[in-house]
Backbone as XML, in Angstrom:
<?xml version="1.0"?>
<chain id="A" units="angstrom">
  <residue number="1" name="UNK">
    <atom name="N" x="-26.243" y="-142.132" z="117.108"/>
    <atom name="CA" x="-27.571" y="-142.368" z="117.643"/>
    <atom name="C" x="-28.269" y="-143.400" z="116.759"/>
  </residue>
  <residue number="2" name="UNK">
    <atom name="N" x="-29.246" y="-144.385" z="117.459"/>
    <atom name="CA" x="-29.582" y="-145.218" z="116.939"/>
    <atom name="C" x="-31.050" y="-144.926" z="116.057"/>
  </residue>
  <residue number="3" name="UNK">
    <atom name="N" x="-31.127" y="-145.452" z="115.158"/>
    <atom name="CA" x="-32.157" y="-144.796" z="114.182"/>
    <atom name="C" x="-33.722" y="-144.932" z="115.023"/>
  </residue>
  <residue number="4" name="UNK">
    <atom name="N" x="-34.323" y="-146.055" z="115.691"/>
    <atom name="CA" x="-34.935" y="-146.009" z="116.675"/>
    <atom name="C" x="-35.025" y="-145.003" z="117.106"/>
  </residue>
  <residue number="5" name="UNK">
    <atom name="N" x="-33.806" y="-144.405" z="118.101"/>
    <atom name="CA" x="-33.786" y="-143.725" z="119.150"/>
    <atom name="C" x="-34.285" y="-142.424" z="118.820"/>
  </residue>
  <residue number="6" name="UNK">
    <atom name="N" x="-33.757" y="-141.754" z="117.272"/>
    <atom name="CA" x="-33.858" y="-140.988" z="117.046"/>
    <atom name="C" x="-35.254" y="-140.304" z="116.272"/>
  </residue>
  <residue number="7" name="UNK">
    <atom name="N" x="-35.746" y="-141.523" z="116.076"/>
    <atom name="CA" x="-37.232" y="-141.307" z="116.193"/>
    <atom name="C" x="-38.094" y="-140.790" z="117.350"/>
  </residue>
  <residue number="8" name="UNK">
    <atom name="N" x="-37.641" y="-141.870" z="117.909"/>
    <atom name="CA" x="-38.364" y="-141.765" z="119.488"/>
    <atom name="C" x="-38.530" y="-140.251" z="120.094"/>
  </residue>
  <residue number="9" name="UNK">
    <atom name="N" x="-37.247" y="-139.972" z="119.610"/>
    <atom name="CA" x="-36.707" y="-138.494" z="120.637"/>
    <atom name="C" x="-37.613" y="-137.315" z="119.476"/>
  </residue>
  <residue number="10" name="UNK">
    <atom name="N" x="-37.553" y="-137.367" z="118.561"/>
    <atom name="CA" x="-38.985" y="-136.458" z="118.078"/>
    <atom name="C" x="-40.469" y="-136.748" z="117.741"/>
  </residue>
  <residue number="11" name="UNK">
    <atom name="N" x="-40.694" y="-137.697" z="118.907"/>
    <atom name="CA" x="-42.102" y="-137.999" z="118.851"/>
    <atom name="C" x="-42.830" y="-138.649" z="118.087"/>
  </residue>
  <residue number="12" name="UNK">
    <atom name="N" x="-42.294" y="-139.252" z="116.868"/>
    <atom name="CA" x="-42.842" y="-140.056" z="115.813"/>
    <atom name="C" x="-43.014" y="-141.288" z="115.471"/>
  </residue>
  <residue number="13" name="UNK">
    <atom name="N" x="-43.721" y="-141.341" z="115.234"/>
    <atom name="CA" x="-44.159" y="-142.872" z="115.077"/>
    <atom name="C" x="-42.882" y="-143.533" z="113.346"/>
  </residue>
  <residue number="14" name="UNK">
    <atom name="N" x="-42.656" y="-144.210" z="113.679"/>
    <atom name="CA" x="-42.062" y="-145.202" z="112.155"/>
    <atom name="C" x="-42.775" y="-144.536" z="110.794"/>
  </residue>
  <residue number="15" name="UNK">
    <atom name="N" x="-43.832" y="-144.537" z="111.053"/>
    <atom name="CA" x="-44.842" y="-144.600" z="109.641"/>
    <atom name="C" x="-44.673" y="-143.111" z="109.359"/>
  </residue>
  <residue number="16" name="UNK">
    <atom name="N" x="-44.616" y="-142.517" z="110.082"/>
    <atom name="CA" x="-44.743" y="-140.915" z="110.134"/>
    <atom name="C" x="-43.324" y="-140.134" z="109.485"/>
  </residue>
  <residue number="17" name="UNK">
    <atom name="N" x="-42.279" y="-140.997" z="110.064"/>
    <atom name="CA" x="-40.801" y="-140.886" z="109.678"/>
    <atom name="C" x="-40.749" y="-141.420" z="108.406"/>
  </residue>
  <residue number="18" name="UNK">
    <atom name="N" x="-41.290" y="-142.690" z="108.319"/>
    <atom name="CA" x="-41.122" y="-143.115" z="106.646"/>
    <atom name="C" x="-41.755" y="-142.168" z="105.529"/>
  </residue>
  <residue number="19" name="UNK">
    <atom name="N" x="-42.649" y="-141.865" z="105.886"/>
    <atom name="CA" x="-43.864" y="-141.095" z="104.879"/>
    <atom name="C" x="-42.995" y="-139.940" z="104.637"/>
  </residue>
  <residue number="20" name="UNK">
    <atom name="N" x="-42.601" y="-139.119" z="105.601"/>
    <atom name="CA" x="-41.671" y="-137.548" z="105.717"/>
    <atom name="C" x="-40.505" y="-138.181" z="104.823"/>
  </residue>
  <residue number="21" name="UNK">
    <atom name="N" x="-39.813" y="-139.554" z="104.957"/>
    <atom name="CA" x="-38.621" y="-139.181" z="104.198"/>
    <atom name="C" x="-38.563" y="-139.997" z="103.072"/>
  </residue>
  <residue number="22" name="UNK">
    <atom name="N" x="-39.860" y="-140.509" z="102.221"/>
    <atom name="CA" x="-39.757" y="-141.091" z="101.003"/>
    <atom name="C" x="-39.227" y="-142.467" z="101.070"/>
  </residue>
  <residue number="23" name="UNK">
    <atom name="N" x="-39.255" y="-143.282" z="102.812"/>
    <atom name="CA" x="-38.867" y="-144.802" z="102.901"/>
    <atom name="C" x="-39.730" y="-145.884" z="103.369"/>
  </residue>
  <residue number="24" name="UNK">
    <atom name="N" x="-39.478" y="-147.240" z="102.200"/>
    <atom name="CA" x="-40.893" y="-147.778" z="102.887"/>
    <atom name="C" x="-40.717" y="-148.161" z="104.390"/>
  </residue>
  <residue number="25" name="UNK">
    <atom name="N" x="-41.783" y="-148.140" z="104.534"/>
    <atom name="CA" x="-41.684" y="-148.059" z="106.812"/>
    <atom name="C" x="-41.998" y="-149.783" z="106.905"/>
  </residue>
  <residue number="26" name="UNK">
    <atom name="N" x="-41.843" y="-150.339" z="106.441"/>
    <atom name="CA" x="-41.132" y="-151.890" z="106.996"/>
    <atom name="C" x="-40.137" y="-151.875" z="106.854"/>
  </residue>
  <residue number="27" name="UNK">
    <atom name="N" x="-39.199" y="-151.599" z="105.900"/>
    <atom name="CA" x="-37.649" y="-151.365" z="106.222"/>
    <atom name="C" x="-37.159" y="-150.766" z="107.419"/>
  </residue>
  <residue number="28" name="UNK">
    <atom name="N" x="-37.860" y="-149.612" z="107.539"/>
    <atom name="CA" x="-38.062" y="-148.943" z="108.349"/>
    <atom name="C" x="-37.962" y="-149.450" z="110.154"/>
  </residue>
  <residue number="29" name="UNK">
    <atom name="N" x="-38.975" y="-150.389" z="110.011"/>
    <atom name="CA" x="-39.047" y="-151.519" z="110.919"/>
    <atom name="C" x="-38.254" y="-152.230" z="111.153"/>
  </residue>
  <residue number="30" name="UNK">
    <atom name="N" x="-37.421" y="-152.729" z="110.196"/>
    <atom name="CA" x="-36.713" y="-153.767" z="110.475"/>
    <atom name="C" x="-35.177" y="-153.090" z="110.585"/>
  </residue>
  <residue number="31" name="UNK">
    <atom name="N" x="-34.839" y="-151.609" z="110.271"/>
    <atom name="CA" x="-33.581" y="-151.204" z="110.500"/>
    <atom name="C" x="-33.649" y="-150.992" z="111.975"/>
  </residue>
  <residue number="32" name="UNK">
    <atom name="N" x="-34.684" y="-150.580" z="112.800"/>
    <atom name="CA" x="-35.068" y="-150.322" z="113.852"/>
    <atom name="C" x="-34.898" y="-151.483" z="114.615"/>
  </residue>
  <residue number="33" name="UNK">
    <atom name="N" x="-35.515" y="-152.645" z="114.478"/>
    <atom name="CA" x="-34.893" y="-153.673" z="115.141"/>
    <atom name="C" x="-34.073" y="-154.632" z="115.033"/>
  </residue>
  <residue number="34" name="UNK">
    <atom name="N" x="-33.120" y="-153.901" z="114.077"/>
    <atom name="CA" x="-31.370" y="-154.489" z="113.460"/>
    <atom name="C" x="-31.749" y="-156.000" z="113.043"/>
  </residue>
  <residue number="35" name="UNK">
    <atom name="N" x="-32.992" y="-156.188" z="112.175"/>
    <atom name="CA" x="-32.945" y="-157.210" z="111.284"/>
    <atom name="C" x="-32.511" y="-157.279" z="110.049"/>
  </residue>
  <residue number="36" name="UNK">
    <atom name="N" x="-32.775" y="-155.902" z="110.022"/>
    <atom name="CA" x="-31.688" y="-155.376" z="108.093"/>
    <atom name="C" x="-30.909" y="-153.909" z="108.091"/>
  </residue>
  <residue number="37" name="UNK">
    <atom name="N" x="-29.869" y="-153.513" z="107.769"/>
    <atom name="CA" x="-29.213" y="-153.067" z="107.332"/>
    <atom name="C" x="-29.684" y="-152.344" z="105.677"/>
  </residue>
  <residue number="38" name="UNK">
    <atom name="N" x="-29.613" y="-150.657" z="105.755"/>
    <atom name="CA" x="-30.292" y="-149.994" z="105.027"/>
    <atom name="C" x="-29.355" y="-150.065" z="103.521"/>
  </residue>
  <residue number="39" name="UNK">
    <atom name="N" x="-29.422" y="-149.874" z="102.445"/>
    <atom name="CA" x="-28.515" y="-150.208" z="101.200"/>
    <atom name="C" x="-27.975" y="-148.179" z="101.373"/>
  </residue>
  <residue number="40" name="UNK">
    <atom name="N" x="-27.003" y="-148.209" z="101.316"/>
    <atom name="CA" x="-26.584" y="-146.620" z="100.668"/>
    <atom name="C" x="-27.087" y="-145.882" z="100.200"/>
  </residue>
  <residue number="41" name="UNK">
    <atom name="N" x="-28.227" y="-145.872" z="99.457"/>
    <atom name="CA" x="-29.148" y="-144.751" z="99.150"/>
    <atom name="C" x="-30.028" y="-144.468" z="100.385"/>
  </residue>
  <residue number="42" name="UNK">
    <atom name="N" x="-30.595" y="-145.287" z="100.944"/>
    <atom name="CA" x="-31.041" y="-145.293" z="102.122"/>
    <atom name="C" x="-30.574" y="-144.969" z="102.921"/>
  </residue>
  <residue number="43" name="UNK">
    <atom name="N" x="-29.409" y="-145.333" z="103.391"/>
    <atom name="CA" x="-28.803" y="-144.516" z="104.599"/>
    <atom name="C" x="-28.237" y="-143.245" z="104.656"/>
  </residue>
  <residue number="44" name="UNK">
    <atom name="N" x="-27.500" y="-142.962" z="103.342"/>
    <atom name="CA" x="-27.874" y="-141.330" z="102.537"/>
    <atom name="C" x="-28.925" y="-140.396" z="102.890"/>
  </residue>
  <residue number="45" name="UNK">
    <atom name="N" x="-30.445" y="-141.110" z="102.918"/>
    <atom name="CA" x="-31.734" y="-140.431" z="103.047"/>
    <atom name="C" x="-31.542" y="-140.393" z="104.545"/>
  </residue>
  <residue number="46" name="UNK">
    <atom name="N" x="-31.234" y="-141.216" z="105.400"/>
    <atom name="CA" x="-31.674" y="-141.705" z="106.923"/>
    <atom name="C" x="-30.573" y="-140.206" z="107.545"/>
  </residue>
  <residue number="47" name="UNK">
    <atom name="N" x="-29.226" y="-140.530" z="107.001"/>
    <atom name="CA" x="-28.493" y="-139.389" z="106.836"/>
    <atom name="C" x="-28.731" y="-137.685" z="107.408"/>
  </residue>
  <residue number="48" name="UNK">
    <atom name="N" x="-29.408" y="-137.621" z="105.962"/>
    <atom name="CA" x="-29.588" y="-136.647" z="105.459"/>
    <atom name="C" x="-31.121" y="-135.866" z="106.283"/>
  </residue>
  <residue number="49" name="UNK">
    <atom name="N" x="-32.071" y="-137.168" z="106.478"/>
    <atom name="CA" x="-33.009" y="-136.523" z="107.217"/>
    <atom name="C" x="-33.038" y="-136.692" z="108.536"/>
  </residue>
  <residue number="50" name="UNK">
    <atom name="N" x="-32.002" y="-136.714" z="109.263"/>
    <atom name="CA" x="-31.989" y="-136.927" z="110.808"/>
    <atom name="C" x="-30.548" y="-135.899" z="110.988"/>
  </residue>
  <residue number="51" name="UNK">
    <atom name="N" x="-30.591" y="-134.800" z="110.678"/>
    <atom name="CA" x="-29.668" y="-133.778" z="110.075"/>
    <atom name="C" x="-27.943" y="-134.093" z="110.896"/>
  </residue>
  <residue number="52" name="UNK">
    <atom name="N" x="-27.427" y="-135.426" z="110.129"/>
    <atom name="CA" x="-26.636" y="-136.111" z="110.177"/>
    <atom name="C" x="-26.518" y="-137.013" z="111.662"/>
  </residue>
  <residue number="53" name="UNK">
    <atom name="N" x="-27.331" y="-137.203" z="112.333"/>
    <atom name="CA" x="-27.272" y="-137.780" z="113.386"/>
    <atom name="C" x="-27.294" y="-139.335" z="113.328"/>
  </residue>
  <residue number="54" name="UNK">
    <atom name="N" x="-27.878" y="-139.814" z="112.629"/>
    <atom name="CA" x="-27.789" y="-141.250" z="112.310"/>
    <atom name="C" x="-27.157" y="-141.786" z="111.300"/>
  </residue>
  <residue number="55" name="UNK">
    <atom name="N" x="-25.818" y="-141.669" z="111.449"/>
    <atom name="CA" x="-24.763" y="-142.441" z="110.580"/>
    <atom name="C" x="-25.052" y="-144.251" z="110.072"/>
  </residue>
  <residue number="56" name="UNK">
    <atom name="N" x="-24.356" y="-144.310" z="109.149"/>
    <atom name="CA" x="-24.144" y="-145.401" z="108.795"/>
    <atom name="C" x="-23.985" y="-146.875" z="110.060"/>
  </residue>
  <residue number="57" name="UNK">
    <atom name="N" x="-22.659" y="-146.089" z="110.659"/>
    <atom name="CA" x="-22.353" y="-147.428" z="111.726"/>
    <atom name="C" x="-22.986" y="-147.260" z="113.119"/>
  </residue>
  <residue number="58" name="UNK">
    <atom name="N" x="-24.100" y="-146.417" z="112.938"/>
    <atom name="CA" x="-25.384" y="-146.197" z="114.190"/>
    <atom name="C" x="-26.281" y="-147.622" z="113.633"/>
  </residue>
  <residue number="59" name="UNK">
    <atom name="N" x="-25.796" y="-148.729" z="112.539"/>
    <atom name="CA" x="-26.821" y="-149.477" z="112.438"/>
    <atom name="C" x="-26.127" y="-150.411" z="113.024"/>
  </residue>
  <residue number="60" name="UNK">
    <atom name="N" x="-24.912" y="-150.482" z="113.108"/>
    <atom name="CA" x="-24.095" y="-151.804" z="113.806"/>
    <atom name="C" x="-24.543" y="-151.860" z="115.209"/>
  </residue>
  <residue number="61" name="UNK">
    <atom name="N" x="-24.615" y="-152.974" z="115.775"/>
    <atom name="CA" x="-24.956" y="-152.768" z="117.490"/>
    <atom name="C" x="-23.921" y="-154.374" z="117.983"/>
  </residue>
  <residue number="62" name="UNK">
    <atom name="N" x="-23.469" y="-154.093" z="119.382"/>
    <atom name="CA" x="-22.930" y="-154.443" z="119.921"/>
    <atom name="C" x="-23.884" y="-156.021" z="120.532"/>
  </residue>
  <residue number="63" name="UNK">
    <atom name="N" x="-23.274" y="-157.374" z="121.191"/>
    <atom name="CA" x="-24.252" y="-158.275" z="121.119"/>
    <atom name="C" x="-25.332" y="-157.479" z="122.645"/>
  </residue>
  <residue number="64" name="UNK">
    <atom name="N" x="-24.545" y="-157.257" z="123.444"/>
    <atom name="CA" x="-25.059" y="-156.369" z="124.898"/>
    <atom name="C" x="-26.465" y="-155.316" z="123.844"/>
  </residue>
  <residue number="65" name="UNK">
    <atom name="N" x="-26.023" y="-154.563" z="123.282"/>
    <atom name="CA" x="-27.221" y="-153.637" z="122.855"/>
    <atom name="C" x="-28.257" y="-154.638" z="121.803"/>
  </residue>
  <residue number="66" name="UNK">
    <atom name="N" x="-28.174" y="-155.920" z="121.121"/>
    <atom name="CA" x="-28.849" y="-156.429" z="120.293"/>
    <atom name="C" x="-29.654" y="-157.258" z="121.539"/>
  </residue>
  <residue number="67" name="UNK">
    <atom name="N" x="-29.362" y="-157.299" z="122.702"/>
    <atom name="CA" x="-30.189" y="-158.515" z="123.856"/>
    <atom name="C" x="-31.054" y="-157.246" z="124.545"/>
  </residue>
  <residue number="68" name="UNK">
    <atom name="N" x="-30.150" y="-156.450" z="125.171"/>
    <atom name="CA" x="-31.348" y="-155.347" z="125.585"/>
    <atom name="C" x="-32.439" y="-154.823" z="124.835"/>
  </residue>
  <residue number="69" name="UNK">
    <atom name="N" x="-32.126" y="-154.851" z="123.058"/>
    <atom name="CA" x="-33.443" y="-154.607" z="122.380"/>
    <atom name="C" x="-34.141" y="-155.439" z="122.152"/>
  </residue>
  <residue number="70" name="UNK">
    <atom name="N" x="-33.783" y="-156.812" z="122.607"/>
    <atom name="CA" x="-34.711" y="-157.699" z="121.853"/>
    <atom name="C" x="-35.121" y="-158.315" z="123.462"/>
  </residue>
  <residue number="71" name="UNK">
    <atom name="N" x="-34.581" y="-157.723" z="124.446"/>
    <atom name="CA" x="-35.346" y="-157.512" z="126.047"/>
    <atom name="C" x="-36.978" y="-156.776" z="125.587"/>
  </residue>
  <residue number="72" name="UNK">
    <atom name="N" x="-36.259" y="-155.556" z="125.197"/>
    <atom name="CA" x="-37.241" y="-154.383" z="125.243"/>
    <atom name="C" x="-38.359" y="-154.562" z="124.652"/>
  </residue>
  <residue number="73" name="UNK">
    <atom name="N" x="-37.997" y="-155.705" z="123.620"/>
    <atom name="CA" x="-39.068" y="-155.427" z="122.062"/>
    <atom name="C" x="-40.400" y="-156.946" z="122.521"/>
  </residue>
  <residue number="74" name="UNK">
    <atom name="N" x="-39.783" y="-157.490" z="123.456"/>
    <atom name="CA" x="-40.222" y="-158.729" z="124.445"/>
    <atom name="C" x="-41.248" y="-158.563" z="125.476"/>
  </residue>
  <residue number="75" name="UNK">
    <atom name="N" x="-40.797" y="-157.276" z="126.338"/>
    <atom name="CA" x="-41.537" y="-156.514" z="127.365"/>
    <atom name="C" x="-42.799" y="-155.540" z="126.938"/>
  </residue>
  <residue number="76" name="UNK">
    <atom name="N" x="-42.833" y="-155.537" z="125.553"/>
    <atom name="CA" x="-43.473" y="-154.134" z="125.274"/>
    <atom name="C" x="-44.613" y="-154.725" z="125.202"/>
  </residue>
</chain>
């Protein structure tokens, strides 16, 4: 699941998720819209507080899923 997504699906805003798990929420931002890639301690935390649902290679995206988000992020 995509770290986005998995926000989304418990109601929270970015800032709200960052604050709860000790990450700054522009990273935050930008893992969300696959401009950066989290360092290993970070994705450890992302890990660990999305009770293993957002793996490591949930940050890789396919070019099809990088155009539909950057559809989405266009439309909003």
């Amino acid at each position: 699941m995509k770290l986005r997504e998995f926000i989304k699906s418990k109601g929270m805003s970015i800032r709200s998720f960052s604050r709860l798990n000790d990450l700054n929420h522009r990273n935050v931002e930008m893992w969300c819209r696959g401009e950066r890639m989290p360092n290993v301690d970070d994705a450890k935390k992302i890990f660990e507080a999305t009770g293993h649902e957002v793996t490591g290679h949930d940050f890789y995206e396919t070019k099809i899923e990088r155009q539909n988000l950057l559809k989405e992020l266009t439309e909003a």
